[in-house]
Short mmCIF file of the C-alpha atoms (twelve columns), coordinates in Angstrom:
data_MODEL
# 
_entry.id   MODEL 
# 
loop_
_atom_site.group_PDB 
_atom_site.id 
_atom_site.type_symbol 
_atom_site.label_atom_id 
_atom_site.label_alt_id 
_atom_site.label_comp_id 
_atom_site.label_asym_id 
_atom_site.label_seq_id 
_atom_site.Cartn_x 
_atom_site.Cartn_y 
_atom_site.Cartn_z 
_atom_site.pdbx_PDB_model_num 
ATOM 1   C CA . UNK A 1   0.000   0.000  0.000  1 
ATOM 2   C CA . UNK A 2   1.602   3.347  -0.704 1 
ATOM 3   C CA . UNK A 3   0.461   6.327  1.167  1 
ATOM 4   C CA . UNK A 4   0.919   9.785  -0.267 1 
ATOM 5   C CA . UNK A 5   1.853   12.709 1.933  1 
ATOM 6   C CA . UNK A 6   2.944   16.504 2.589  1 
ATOM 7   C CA . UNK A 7   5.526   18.184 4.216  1 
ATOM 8   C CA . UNK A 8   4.811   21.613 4.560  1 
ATOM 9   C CA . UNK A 9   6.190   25.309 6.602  1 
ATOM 10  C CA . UNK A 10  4.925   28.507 6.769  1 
ATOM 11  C CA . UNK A 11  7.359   29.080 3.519  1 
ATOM 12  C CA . UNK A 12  4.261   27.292 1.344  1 
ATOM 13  C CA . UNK A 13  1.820   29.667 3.015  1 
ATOM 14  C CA . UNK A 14  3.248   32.370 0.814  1 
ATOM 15  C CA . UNK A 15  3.116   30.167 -2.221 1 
ATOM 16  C CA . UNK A 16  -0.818  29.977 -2.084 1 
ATOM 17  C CA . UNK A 17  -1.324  26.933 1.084  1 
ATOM 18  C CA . UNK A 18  -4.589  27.419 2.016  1 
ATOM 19  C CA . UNK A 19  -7.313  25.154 4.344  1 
ATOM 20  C CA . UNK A 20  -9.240  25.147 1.528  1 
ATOM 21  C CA . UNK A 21  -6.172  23.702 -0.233 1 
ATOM 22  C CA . UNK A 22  -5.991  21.286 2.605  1 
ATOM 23  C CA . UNK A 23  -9.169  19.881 1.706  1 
ATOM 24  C CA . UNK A 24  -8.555  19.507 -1.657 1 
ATOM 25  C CA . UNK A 25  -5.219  17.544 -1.173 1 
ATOM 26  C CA . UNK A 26  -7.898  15.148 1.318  1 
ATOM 27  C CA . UNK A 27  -9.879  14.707 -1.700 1 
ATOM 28  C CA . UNK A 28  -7.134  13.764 -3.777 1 
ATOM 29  C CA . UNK A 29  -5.796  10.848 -1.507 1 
ATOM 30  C CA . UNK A 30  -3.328  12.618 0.929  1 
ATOM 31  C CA . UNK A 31  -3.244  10.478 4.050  1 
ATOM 32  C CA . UNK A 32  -0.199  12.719 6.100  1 
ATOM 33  C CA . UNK A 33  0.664   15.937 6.691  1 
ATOM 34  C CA . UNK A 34  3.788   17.005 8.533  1 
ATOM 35  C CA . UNK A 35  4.338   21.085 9.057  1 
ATOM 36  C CA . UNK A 36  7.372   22.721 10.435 1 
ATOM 37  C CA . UNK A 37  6.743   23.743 14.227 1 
ATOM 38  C CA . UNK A 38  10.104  24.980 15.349 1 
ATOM 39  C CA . UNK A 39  13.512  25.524 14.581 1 
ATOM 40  C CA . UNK A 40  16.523  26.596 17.190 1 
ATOM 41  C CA . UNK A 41  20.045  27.668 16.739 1 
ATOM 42  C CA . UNK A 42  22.538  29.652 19.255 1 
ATOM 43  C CA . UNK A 43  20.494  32.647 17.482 1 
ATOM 44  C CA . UNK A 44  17.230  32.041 18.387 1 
ATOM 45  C CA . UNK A 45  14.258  30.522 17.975 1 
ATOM 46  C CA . UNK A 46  11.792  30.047 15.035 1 
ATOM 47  C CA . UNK A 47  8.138   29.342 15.787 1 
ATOM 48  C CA . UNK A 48  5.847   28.733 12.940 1 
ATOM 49  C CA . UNK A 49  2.830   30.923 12.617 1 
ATOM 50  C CA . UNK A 50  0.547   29.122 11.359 1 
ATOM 51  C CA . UNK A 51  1.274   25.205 12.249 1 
ATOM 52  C CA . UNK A 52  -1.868  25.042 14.318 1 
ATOM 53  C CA . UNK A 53  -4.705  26.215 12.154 1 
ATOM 54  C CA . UNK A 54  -3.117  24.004 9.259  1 
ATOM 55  C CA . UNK A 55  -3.024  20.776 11.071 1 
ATOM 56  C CA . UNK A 56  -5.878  21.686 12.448 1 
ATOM 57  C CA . UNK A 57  -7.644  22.161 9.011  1 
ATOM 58  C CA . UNK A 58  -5.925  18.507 8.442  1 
ATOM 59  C CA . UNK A 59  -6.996  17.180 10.987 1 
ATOM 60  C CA . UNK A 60  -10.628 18.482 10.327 1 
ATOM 61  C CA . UNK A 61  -10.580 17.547 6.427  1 
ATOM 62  C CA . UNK A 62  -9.792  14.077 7.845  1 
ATOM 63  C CA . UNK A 63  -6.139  13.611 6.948  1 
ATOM 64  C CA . UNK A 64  -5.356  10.481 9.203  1 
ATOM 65  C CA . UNK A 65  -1.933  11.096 10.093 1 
ATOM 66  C CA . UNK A 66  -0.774  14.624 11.344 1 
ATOM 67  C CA . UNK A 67  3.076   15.597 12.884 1 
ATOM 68  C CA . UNK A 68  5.357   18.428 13.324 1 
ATOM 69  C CA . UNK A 69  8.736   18.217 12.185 1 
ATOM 70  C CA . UNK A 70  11.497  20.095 14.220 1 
ATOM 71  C CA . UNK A 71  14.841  21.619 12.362 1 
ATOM 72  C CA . UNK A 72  17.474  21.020 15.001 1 
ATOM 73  C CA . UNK A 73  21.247  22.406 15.172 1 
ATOM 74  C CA . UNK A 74  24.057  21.401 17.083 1 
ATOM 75  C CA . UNK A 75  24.368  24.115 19.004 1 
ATOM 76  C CA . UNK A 76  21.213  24.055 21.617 1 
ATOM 77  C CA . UNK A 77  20.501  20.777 23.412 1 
ATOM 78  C CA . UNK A 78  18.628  18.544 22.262 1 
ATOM 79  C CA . UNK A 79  16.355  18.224 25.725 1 
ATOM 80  C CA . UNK A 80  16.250  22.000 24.993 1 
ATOM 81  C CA . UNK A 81  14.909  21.756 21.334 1 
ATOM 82  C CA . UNK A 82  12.216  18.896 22.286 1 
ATOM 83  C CA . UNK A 83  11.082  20.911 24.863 1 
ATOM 84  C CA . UNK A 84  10.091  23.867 22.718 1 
ATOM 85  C CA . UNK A 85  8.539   21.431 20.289 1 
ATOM 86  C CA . UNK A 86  6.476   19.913 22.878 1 
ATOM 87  C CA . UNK A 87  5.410   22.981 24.754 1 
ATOM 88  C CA . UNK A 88  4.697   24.249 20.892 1 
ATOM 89  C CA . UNK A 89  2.992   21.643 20.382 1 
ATOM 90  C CA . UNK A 90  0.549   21.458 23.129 1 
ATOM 91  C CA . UNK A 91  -0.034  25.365 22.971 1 
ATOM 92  C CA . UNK A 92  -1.278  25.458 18.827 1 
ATOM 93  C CA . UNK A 93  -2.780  21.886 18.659 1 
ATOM 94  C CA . UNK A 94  -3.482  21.079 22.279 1 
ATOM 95  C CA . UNK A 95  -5.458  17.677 21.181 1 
ATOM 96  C CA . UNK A 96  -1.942  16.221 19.520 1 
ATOM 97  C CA . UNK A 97  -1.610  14.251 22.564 1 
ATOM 98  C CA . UNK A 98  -5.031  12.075 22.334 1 
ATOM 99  C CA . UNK A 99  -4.564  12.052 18.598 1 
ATOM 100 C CA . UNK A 100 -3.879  8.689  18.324 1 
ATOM 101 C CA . UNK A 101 -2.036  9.020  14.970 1 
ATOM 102 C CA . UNK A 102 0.251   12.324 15.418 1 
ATOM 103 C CA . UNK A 103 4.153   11.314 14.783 1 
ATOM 104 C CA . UNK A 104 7.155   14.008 14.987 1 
ATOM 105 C CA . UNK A 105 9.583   14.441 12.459 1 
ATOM 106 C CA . UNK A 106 13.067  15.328 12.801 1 
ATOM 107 C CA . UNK A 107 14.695  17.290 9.928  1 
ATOM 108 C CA . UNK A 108 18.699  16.852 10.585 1 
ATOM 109 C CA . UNK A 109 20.674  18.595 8.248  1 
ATOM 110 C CA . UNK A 110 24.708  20.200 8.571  1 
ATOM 111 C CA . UNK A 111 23.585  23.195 8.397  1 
ATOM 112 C CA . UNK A 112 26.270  26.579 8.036  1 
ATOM 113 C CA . UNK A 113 25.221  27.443 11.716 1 
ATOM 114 C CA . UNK A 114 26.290  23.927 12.944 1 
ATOM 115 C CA . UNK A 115 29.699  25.021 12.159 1 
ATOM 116 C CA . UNK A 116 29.684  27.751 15.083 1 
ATOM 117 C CA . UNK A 117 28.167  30.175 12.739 1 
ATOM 118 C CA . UNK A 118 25.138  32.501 13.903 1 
ATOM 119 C CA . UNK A 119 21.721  32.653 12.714 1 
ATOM 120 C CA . UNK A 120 18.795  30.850 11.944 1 
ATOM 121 C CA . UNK A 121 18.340  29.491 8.185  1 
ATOM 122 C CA . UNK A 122 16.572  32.343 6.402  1 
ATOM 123 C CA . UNK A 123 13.942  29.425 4.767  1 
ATOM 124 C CA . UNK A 124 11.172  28.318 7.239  1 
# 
């Protein structure tokens, strides 16, 4: 069985993602959806602004499985970074927990920061 799915950030917001758009991808056999929640380097930290009303709206147009993935850098713990994702998590889509079907991703890159550079990737 092959199960199609979306990874998706605030960055696709700007390119037209829409919950109507949500729905649609639903209706055309889309069976995850995994948005960016967080992202934290030495310079800071990136919250997404609108990870909880689009897996919301996927959870609502009946996408089965729903996560957030987390970009993570060498330079902040990781305790620290799940943390943030967690607290993130429970304060945009506070029913993640009884889901049933929510996974996290982890995106893991070498990223230029990782080499004791500063800030935070300027894609999101």
């Amino acid at each position: 069985m092959t199960l199609y799915g979306w990874d998706a950030s605030d960055y696709d917001v700007g390119r037209g993602l829409t919950t109507g758009r949500i729905r649609d991808a639903r209706a055309a056999g889309i069976s995850f959806m995994t948005y960016k929640g967080t992202e934290q380097s030495a310079a800071g930290t990136f919250h997404s602004q609108y990870y909880g009303v689009m897996l919301t709206a996927a959870k609502d147009a009946g996408i089965p499985f729903l996560g957030m993935y987390v970009v993570v850098h060498s330079q902040v713990t990781a305790e620290e970074q799940a943390t943030t994702a967690i607290d993130y998590a429970d304060d945009h889509t506070p029913w993640w927990r009884e889901y049933g079907r929510y996974f996290w991703q982890i995106d893991l890159e070498r990223w230029p920061t990782d080499d004791g550079g500063g800030g935070l990737q300027g894609r999101v």
